[in-house]
C-alpha positions in Angstrom: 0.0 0.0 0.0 1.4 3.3 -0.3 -0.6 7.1 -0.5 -1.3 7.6 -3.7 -1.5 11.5 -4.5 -0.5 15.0 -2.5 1.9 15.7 -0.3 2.6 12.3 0.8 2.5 10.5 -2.5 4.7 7.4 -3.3 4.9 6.5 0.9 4.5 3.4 2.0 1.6 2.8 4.8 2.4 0.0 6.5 -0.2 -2.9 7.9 0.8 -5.5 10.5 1.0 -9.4 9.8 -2.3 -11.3 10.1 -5.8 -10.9 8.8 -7.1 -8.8 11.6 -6.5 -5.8 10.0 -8.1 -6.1 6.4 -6.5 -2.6 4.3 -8.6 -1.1 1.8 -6.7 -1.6 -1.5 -4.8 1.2 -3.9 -7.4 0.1 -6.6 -10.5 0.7 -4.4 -8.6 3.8 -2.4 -8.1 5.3 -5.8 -11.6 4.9 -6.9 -13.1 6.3 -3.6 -10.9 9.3 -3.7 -11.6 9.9 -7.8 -15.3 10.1 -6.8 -15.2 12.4 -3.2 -11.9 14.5 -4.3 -13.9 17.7 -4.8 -14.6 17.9 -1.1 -11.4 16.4 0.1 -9.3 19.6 0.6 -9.7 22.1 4.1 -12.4 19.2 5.0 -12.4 17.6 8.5 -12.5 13.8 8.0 -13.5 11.2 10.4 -12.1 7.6 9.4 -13.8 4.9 11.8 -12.8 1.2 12.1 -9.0 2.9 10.8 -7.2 0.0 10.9 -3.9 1.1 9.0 -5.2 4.6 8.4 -4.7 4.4 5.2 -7.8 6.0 3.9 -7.6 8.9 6.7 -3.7 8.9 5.6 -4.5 9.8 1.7 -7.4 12.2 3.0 -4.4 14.3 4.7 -2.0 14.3 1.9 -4.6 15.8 -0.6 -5.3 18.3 1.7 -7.9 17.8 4.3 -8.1 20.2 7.2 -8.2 17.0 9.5 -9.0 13.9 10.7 -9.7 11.6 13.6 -8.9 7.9 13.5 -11.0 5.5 15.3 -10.4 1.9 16.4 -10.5 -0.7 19.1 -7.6 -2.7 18.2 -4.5 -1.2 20.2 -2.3 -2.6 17.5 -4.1 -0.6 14.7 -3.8 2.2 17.0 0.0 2.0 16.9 0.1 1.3 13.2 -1.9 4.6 12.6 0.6 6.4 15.1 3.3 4.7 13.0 1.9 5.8 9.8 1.3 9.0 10.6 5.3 9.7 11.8 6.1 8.5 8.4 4.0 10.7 6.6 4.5 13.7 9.1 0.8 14.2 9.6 0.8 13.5 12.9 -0.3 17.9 13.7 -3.7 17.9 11.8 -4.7 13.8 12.9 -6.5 12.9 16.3 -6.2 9.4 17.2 -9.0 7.5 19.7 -8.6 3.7 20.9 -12.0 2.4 21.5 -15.0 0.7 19.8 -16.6 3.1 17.6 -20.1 2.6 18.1 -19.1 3.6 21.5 -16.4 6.5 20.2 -19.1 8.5 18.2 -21.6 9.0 20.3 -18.7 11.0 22.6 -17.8 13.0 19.5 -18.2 16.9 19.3 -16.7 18.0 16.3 -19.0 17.7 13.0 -17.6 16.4 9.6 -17.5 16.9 5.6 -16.2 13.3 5.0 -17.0 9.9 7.1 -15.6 6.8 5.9 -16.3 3.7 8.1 -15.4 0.6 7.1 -16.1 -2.2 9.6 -15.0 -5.3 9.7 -16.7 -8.2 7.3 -19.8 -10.2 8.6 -20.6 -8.3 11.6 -23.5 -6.3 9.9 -22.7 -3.0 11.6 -23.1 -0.9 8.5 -26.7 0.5 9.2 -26.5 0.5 13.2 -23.3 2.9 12.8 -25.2 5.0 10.1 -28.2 5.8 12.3 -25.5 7.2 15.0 -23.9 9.7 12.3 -27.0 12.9 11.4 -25.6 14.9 14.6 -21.9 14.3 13.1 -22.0 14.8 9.6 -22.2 18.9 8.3 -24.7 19.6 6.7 -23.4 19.1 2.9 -21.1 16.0 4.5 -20.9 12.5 2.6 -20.9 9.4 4.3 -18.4 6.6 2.3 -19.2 3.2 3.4 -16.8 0.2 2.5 -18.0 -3.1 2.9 -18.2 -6.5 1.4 -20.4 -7.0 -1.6 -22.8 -9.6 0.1 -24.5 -6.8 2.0 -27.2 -5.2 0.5 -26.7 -0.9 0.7 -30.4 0.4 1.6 -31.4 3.2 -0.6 -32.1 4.9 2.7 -31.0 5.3 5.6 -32.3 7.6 8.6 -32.5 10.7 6.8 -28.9 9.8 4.3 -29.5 8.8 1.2 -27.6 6.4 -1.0 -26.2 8.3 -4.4 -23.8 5.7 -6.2 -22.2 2.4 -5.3 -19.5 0.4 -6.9 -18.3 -2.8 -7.3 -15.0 -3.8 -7.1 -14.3 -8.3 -6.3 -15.6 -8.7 -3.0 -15.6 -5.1 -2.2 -18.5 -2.4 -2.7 -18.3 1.2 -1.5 -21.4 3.3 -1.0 -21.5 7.2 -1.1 -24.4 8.6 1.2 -25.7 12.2 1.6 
């Protein structure tokens, strides 16, 4: 994996060993980021289930104002931390160890961008969703990655579903 445009472009974000940690890949990073990269730069970014970071990571590097990582696992947490030192955006990046369902409901700070990808065949796509409306600004997108075998309502609480696409086991929905 490495951050694929901006400031940070060509470094390597590094995941740990195992399959705990399950990266969104350069192909589906690229995509995402080709289809929200008008809002991207000043935007404050939230980036739940982190894991590596990596999508919170490429957020920064094009520009966004900020963004806080969220995640349960302590090693994630220390990849992040790793990640960011690497990249040097460790000044604009807020880092929180815990379970996110949990994490947002303590959250002040609204938000033009939240990606949350959690992890496969735990169906916590929707429950998460219906905690976002007091987090997301007003003209905010919601950028859900999750495996294809879920089926993305058209609606959800008062978010919408604009787009989704494909990509092997993958599918990313876009929600405003």
């Amino acid at each position: 994996m490495r951050v694929i445009s901006g400031y940070a472009r060509g470094r390597r974000i590094i995941a740990p060993k195992g399959t705990k940690i399950r990266p969104t890949s350069d192909r589906v990073k690229e995509a995402i980021f080709n289809t929200i990269s008008p809002l991207v730069a000043q935007s404050d970014f939230l980036d739940l289930f982190a894991g590596t970071g990596n999508i919170g990571i490429e957020a920064l590097s094009r520009g966004a104002k900020s963004c806080t990582f969220v995640d349960k696992s302590l090693q994630a947490i220390k990849c992040i931390k790793n990640n960011l030192s690497n990249t040097g955006f460790e000044d604009r990046s807020t880092i929180m160890l815990g379970d996110s369902r949990t994490i947002i409901a303590k959250l002040t700070q609204t938000y033009d961008i939240i990606f949350l990808d959690p992890p496969y065949g735990y169906d916590l796509v929707m429950p998460i969703m219906k905690k976002l409306k007091l987090l997301l600004k007003e003209e905010g997108i919601i950028v859900v990655e999750t495996e294809n075998k879920i089926e993305l309502p058209s609606q959800c609480d008062t978010f919408r579903l604009l787009k989704t696409s494909r990509y092997g086991d993958t599918q990313v929905g876009y929600y405003k």
